[in-house]
C-alpha positions in Angstrom: 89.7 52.2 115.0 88.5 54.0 118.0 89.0 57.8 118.9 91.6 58.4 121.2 90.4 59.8 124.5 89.8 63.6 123.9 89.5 64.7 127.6 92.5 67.0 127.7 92.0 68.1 131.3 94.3 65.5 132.7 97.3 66.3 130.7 100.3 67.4 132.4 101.4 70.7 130.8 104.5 71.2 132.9 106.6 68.3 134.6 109.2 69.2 137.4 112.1 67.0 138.6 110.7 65.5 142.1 113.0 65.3 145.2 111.2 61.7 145.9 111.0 58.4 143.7 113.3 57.7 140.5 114.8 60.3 138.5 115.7 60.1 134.9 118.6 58.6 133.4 121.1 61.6 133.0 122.9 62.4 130.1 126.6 62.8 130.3 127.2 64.9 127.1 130.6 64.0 125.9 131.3 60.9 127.3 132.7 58.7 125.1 131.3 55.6 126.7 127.4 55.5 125.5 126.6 53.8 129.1 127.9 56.2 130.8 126.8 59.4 128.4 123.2 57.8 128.3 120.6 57.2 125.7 117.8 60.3 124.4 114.7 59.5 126.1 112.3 61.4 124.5 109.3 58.7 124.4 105.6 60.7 125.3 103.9 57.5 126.9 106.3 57.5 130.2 106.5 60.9 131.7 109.2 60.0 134.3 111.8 58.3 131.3 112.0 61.6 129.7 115.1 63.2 129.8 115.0 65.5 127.0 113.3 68.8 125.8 110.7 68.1 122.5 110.0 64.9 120.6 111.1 62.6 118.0 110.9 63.8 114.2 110.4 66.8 115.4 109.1 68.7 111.9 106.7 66.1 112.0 105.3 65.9 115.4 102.4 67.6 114.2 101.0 65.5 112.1 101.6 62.7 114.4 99.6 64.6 117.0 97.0 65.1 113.8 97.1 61.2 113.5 96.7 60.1 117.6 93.8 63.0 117.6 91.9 61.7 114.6 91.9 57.9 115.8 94.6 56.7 112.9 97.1 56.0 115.0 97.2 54.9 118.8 99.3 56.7 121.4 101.3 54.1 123.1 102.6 52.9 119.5 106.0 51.6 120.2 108.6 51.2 117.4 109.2 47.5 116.3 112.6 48.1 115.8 113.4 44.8 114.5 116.1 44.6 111.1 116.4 48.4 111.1 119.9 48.8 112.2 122.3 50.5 110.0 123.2 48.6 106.9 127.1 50.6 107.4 128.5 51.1 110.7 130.0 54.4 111.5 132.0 55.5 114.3 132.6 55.9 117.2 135.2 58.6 116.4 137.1 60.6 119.0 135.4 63.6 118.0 131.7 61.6 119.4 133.7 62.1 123.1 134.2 66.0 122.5 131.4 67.9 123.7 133.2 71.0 121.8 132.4 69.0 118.4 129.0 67.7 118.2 126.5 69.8 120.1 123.9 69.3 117.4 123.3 65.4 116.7 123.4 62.4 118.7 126.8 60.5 117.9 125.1 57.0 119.3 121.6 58.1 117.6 122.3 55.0 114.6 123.4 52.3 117.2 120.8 52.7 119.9 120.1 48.7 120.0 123.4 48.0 120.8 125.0 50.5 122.8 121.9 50.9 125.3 120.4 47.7 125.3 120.5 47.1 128.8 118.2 49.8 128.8 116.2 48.7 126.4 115.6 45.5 128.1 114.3 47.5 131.5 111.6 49.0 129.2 112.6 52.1 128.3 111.3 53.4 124.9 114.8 54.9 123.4 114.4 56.0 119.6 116.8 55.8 116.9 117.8 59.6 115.4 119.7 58.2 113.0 119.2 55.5 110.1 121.7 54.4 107.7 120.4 52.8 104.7 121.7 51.7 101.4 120.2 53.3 97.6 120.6 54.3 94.5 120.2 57.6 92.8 119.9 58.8 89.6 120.5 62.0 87.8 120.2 62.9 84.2 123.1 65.1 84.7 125.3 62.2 86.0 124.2 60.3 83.0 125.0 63.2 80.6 128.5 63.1 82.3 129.5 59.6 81.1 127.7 60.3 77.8 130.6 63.1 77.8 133.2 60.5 79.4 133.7 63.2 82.1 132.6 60.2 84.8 133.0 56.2 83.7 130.8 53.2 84.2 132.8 51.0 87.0 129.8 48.9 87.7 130.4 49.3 91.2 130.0 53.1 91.7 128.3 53.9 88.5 126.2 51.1 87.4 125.0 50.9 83.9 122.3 53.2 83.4 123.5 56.0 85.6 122.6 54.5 88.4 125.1 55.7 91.7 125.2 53.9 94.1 125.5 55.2 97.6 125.2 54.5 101.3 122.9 57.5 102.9 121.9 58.5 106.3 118.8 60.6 107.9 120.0 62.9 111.0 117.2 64.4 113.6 118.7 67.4 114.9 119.0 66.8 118.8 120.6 69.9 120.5 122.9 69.7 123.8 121.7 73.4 124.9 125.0 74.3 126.8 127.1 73.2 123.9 125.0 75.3 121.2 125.2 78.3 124.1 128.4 78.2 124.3 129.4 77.7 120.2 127.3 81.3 119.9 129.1 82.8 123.2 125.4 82.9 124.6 124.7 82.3 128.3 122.8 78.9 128.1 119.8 81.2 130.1 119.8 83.3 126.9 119.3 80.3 124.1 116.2 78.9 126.3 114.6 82.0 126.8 115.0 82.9 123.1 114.1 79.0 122.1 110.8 79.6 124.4 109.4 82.8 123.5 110.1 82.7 119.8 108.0 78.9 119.5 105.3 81.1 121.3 105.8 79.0 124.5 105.9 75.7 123.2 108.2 74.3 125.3 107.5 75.4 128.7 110.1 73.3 129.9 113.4 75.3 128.5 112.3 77.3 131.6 110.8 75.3 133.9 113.5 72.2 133.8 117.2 73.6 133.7 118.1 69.9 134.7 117.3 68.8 131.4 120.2 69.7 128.9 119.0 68.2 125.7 116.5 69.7 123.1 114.6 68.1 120.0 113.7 70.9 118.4 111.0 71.2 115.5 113.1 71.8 112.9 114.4 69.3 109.6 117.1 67.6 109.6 119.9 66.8 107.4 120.5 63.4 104.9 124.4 62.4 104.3 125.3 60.2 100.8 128.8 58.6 100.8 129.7 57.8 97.7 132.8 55.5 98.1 134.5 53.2 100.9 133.4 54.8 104.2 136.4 53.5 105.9 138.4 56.3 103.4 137.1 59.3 105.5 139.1 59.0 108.4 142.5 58.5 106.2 144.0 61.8 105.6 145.9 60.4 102.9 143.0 59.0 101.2 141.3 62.3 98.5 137.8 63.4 100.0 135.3 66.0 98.1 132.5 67.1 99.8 129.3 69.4 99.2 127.4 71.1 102.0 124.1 72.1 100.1 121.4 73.8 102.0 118.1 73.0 100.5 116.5 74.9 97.4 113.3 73.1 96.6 112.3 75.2 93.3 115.9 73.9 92.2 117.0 71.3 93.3 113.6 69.3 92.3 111.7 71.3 89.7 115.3 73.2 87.7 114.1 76.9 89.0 116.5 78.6 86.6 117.0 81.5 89.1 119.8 80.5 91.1 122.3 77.6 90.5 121.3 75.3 93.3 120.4 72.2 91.5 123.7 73.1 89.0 125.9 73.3 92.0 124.3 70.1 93.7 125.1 68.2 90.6 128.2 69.3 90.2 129.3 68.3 93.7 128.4 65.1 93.3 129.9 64.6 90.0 133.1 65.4 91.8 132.1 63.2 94.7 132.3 60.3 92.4 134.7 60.9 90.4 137.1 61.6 93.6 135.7 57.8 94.8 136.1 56.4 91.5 140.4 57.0 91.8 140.2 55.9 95.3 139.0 58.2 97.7 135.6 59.1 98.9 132.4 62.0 97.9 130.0 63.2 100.8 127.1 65.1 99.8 125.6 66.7 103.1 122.2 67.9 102.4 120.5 70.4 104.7 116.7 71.4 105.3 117.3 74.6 105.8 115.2 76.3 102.4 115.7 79.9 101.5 118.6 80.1 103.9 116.6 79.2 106.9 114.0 82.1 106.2 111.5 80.1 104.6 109.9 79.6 100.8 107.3 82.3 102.0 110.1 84.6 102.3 112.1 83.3 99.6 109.4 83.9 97.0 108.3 87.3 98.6 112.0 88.3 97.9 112.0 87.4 94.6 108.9 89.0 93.7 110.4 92.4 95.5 113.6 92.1 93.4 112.0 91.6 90.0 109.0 94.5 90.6 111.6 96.7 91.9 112.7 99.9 89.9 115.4 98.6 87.2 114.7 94.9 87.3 116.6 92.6 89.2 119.9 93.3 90.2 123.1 92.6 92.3 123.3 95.3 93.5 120.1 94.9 95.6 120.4 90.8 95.8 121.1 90.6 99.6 119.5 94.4 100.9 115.9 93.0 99.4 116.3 89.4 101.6 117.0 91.8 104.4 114.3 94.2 103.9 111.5 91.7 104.0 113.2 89.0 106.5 115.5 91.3 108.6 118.5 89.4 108.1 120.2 87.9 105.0 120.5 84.5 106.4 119.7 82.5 109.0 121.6 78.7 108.4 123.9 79.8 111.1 126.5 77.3 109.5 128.4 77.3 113.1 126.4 74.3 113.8 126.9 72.2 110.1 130.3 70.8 111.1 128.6 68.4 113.5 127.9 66.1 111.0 131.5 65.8 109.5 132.6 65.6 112.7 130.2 62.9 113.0 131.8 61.0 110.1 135.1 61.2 111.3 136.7 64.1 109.1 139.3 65.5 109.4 140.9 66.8 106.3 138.8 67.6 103.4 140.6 67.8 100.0 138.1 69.2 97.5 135.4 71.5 99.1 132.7 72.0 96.1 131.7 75.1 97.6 132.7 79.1 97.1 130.4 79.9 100.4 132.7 82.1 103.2 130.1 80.9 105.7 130.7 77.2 105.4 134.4 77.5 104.3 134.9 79.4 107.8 132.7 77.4 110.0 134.6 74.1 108.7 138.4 75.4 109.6 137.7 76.7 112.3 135.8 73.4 113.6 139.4 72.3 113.6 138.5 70.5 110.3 141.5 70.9 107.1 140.3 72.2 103.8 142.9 71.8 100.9 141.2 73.3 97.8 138.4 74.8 97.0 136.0 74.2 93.9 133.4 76.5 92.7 130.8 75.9 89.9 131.9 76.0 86.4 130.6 79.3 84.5 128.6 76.8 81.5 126.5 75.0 84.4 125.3 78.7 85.4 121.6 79.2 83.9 121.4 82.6 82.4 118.6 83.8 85.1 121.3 83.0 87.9 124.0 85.4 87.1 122.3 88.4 89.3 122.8 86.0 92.3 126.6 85.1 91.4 127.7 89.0 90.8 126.1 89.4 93.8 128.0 87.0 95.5 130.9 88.3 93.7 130.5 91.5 94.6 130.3 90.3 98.3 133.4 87.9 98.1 132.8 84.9 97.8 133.7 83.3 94.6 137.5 84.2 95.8 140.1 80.8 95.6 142.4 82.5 98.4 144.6 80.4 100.5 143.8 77.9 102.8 143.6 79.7 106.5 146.1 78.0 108.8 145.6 77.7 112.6 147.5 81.3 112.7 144.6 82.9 110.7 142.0 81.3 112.8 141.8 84.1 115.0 141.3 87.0 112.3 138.7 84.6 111.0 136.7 83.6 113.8 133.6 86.1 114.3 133.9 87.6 110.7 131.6 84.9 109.3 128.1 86.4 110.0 129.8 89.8 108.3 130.4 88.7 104.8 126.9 88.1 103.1 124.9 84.7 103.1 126.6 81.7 101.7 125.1 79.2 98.6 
């Protein structure tokens, strides 16, 4: 295949809006009506479509640029979109026309073909951001849960084998700047100027084009698996469990026996399914945000500065040692998590597998119901783990208080980012 053309002197840097000749389709954020709240545009091989900030699969742009520069891939692909639609259909829910609810995701990013085909059909190149797929997982701990008659073969949820069957989805984060500005009471002038100088100018155009309200930033995304009837989350009557992990590589895929992700993570979804089994429905939310945000680098420095420091490793030192090397104790900012149950339609959550005061907070006071919440049973704890869980003791969170009602919202809100870093 031939090298793409490596004369970068023509490249537009910078675009500006032009007072002559068409103008990009505006996005209505909020709108309930796709048509008239208008499709993410973010395609690279029409300048004058573009109506966002940043790129598709943001995280991995690089390497596509890596691809296009080393002749592998050409650089007016287009998607053949054809069969990929969502194998489940979710939504619209009223919370997709509340610009207060999702400021993180694009409700309409699954159902692109249909909701902006009319555009599609002019030509313009307008990319799915979210895919909904059907699988199967498989964990030795599920199995080891049947083989203890904790969970039970239905051969429709648990198939034979240990197989669980579930319907997932892939998220790209796509961020309405005004929306997150105003969820961190920021000025929206604030947020770009921070988003710009801290990608080392990047994206030129946070500054350059306030007319364009939607970012793709570079950052991963998140992966949702419904274990159940999807039609269940909506009805409040109907049980829900869910688990918000944040992701913890060294755990969750190679059993790191320093902190009680991959426990935890297991756990939730043992409760997920056995919540869908009598009739209701499990959502596992799974977020790439490793080492709280800060970063393996920093998650492994940390560890080596709390075992080498004088003493051993201890709880009394768990979060000041994160802080010392990162200069915070975490950055997941778990304001902007609720998007995605918001996404789904929930309301009411009945069984939160999760002792974290971050996400507990940032769910009620998203308007969202928690009834009870479950933390991890002491025998799924590995014996190198139990610095982090005094720790987290000692900071509060393991606590089963009562749910907050709409009265206690208030002495809440603002308090989250003051008790310690969550799971």
């Amino acid at each position: 295949m031939p090298k793409q053309n490596s004369d970068f002197r023509h490249i537009v840097l910078t675009s500006h809006p032009s007072r002559f000749g068409p103008k990009p389709i505006p996005i209505k954020w909020g709108s309930g009506d796709p048509m008239q709240r208008g499709p993410v545009i973010a395609t690279l091989t029409k300048q004058t479509h573009r109506n966002v900030i940043g790129t598709h699969s943001g995280s991995y742009a690089i390497y596509r640029a890596l691809a296009i520069a080393s002749g592998s891939l050409q650089s007016d692909h287009r998607a053949d979109l054809t069969n990929t639609s969502p194998v489940e259909r979710i939504g619209p829910h009223n919370s997709w026309a509340d610009p207060d609810k999702i400021v993180s995701l694009d409700p309409f990013g699954a159902i692109i073909g249909s909701v902006f085909q009319p555009y599609c059909q002019q030509g313009y190149d307008i990319r799915p951001t979210i895919a909904i797929t059907k699988a199967h997982i498989n964990m030795p701990e599920l199995q080891e849960s049947v083989a203890k008659g904790r969970l039970q073969v239905d051969g429709k949820i648990m198939k034979p084998g240990g197989d669980l069957v579930v319907t997932k989805a892939a998220i790209e984060p796509v961020w309405y700047l005004p929306g997150i500005a105003k969820r961190f009471q920021i000025t929206e002038g604030d947020l770009r100027r921070a988003l710009f100088e801290q990608t080392g100018g990047m994206f030129p155009e946070l500054i350059t084009r306030p007319d364009l309200e939607v970012f793709l930033p570079p950052i991963g995304g998140v992966t949702v698996y419904i274990i159940g009837d999807l039609q269940n989350l909506v009805d409040q009557n109907k049980p829900l469990a869910v688990r918000v992990h944040d992701e913890c590589n060294g755990s969750d895929v190679f059993g790191s026996d320093i902190c009680t992700c991959r426990p935890y993570l297991a756990h939730g979804i043992e409760v997920c399914v056995e919540t869908a089994q009598a009739g209701g429905t499990g959502v596992i939310v799974y977020c790439r945000k490793e080492g709280r945000a800060l970063g393996e680098v920093t998650k492994f420095l940390v560890y080596n500065a709390r075992k080498r420091q004088e003493g051993g490793d201890r709880a009394d030192s768990y979060f000041s040692r994160t802080e010392c090397v990162a200069g915070v104790q975490d950055m997941r900012f778990q304001e902007l998590m609720t998007d995605v149950l918001h996404w789904l339609g929930i309301t009411r959550i009945h069984r939160l597998v999760s002792m974290s005061n971050l996400k507990y907070n940032a769910i009620i006071q998203s308007g969202i119901e928690i009834v009870e919440r479950i933390p991890i049973p002491e025998e799924l704890i590995p014996p190198d783990a139990w610095v982090e869980i005094e720790a987290k003791k000692s900071a509060g969170y393991f606590t089963t208080g009562t749910v907050l009602d709409a009265n206690d919202l208030a002495d809440v809100k603002g308090r989250s980012l003051e008790e310690g870093s969550g799971e």
